[in-house]
NUFI-437247 format. One record per residue: z negated, x negated, y of N, C-alpha, C in turn; residue in one letter. Coordinates in steps of 0.02 Angstrom, whole numbers, plus 32768, in hexadecimal, padded with zeros to 4 digits. Layout:
ZXYZXYZXYA
...
This chain:
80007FD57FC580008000800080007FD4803EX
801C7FEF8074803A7FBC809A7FFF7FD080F6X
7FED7FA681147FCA7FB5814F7FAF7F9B8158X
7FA77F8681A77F737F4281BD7F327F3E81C6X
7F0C7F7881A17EC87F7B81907EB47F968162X
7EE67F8781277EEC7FA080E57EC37F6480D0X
7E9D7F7580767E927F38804F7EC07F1D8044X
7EB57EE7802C7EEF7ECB7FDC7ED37EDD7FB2X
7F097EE97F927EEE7EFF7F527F357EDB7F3BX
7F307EF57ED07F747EC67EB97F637E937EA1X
7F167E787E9A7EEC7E347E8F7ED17E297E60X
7EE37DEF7E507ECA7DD97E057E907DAE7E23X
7E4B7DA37DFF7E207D727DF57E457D347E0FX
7E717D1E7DEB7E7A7CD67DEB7EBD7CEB7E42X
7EDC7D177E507EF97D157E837EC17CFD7ED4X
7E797D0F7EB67E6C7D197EDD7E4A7CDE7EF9X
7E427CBA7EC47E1A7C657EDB7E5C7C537EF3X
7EAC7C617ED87EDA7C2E7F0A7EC77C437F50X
7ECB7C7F7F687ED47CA07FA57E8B7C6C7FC2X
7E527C6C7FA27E177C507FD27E207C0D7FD7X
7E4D7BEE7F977E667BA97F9F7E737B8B7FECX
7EB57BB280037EE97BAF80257EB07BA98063X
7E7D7BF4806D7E5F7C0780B57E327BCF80B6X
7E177BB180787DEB7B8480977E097B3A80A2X
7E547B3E808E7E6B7AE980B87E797B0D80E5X
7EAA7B46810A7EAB7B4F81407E917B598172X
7E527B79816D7E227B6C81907DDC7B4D819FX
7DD87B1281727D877AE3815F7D637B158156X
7D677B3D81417D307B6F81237D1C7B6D80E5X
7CE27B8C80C37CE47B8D80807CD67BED8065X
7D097C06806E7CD87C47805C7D027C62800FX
7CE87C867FFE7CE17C8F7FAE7CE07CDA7F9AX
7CD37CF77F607CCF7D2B7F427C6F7D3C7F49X
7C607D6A7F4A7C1B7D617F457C0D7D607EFAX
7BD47D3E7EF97BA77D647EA47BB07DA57E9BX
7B9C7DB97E687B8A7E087E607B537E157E79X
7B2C7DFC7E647ADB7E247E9F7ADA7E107ED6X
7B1F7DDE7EF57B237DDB7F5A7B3B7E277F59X
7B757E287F337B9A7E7A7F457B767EA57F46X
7B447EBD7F067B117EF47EF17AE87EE37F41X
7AD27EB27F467A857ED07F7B7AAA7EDA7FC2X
7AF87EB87FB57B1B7ECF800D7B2C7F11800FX
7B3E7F3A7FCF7B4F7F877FB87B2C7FA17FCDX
7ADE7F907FA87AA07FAD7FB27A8A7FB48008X
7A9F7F8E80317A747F9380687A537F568089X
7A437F2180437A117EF3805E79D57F0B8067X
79A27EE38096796B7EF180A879587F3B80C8X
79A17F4E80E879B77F90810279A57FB780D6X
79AE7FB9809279C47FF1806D79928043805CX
79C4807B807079AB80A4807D79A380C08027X
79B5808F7FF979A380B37FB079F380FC7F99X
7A2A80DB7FC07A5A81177FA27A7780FD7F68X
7A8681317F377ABD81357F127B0181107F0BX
7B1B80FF7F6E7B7B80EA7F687B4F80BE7F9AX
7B7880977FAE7B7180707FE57B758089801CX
7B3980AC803C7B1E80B480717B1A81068072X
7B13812B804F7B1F8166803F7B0881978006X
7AEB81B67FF17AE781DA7FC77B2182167F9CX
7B51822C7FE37B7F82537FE17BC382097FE0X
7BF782177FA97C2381F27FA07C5B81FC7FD7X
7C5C82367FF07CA6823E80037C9D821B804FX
7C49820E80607C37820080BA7C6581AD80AFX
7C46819180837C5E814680637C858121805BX
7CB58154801A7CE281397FFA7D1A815A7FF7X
7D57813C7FE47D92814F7FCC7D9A814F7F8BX
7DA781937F787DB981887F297DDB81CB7F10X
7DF181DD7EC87E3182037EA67E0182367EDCX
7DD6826F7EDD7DDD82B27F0F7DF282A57F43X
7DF5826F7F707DFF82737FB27E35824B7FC3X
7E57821A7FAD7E7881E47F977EC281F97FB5X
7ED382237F987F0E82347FA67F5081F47F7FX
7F2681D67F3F7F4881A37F1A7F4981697F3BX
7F2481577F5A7F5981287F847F0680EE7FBDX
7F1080B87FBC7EE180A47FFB7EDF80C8803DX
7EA580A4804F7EA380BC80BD7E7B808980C1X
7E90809381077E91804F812A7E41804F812CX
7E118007812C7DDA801081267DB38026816BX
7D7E8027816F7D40803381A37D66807781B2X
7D8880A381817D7C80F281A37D63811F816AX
7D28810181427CF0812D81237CB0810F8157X
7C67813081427C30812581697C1C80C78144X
7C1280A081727BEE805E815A7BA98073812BX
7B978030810E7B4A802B80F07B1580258124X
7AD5801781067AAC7FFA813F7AA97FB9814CX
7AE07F81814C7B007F49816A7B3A7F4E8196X
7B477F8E81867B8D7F8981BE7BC47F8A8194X
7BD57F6B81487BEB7F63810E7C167FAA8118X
7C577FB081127C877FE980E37CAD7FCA809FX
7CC0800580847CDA7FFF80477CBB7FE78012X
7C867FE680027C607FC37FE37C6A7FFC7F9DX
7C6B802E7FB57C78805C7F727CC080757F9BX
7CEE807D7F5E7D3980927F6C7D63806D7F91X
7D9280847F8D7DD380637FA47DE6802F7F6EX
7DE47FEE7F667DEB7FD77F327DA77FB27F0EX
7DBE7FB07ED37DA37F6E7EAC7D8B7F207EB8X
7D5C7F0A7ECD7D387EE27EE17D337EAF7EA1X
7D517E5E7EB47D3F7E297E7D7D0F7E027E95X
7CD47DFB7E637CA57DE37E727C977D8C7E4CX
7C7D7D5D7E757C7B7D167E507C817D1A7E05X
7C4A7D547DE57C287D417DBF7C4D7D617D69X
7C387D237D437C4C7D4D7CF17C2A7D7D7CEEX
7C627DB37CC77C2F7DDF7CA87C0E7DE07C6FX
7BC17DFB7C847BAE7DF47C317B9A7E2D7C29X
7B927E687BF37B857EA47C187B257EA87BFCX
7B017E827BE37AD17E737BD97AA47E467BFEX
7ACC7E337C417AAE7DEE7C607A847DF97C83X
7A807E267CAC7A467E3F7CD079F27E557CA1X
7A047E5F7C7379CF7E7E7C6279A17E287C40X
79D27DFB7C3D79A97DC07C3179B57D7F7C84X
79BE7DAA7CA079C67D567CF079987D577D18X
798D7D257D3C79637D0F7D6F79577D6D7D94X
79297D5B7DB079107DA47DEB792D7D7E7E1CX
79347D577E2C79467D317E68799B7D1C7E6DX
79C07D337E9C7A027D0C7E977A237CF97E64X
7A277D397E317A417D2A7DE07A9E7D1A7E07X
7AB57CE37DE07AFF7CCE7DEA7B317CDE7DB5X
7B047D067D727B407D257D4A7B337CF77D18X
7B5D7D0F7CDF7B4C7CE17CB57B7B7CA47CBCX
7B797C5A7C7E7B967C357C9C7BEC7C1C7C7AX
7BFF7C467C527C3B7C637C347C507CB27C0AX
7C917CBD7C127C987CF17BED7CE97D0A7C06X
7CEF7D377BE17D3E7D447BE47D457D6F7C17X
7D257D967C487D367DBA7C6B7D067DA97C9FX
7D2B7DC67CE37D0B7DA67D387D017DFB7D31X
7CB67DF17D727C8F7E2F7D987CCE7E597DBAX
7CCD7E9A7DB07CF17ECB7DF17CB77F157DFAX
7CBD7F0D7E457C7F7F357E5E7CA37F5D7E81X
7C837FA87E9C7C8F7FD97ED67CC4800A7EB8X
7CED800A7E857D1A804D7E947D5280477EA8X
7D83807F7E7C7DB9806B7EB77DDA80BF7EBDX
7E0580C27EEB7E2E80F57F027E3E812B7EBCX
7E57810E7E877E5E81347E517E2181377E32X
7DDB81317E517DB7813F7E067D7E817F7E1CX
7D6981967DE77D1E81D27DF87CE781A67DEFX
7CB581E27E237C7881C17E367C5D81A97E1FX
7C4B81967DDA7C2D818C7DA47C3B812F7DC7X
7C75811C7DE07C9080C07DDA7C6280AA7E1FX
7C4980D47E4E7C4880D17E8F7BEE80B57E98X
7BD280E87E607B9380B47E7C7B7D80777E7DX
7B4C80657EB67B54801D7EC17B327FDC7E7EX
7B18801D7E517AEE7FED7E287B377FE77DE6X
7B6680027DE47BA480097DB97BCC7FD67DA1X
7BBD7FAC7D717BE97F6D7D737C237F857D3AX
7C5D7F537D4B7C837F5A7D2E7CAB7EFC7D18X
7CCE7EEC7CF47CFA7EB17CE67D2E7EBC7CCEX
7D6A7E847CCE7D927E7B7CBD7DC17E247CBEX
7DFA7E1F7CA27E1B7DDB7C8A7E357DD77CD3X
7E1A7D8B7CD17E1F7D747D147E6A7D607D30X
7E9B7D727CF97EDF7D707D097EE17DCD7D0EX
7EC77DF47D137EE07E287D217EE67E467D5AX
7F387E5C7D727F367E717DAB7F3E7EC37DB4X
7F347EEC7DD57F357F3D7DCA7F2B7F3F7E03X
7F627F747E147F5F7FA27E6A7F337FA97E93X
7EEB7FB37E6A7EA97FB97E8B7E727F8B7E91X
7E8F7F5C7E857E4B7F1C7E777E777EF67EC3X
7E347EF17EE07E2E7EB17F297E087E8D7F29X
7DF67E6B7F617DA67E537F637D857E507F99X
7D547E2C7FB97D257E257FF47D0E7DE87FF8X
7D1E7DD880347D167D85803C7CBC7D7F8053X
7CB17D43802D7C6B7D38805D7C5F7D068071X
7C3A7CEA80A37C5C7CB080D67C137C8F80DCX
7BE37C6B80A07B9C7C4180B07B887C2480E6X
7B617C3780F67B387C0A81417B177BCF812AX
């Protein structure tokens, strides 16, 4: 889908370290994919967090984009309501790749602190939802994975930029 405040979407895992490749020689930067629990607690609100369901919301449709409202297709972001960071899209619109392997057991054995995923496995983190899916993909605690060569219409990502 085409527009200058559209996601990308169209992204594979591994498309997406070239793309951060490129931004961080072009611009001496270093910014990256987040972890999965940077994404989860930025979904959540942070220190903000008012305890919803979607990212920043209880009601999906204030939020997100997805198959009821969707109309098939992306929109351009920051025109659902933000989180309590300021954060949009965090649920809907697309598919979010996150640093981290998936393990779908990993949480229930990692650090409480700054868990980074496990430390191999055949499939990368995707968080938030996308345009084609029901509510069920959208909450913020919802993980999902897949092959880090896989690319699909609805998978993007979210850059995060360390201080």
């Amino acid at each position: 889908f085409k527009g200058d405040d559209f996601p990308v979407e169209q992204m594979s895992w591994n498309d997406c370290q070239k793309f951060i490749n490129y931004l961080n020689q072009k611009t001496g930067k270093n910014f990256r994919l987040p972890t999965e629990a940077e994404w989860e607690y930025a979904a959540r609100g942070g220190k903000k967090s008012k305890g919803n369901k979607y990212a920043g919301s209880n009601t999906i449709s204030s939020v997100a984009w997805y198959t009821d409202n969707s109309e098939s297709k992306t929109h351009a972001v920051k025109t659902k309501s933000a989180n309590e960071l300021g954060l949009y899209d965090m649920s809907g619109n697309v598919w979010e790749w996150c640093q981290d392997w998936y393990g779908s057991d990993y949480y229930g054995k990692s650090p409480s602190t700054n868990p980074q995923g496990p430390f191999s496995g055949s499939s990368r983190v995707l968080r938030g939802g996308s345009w084609i899916n029901r509510t069920r993909y959208f909450r913020v605690s919802y993980r999902g994975g897949n092959d880090p060569d896989y690319k699909y219409y609805c998978n993007g990502l979210r850059l995060c930029l360390p201080q």
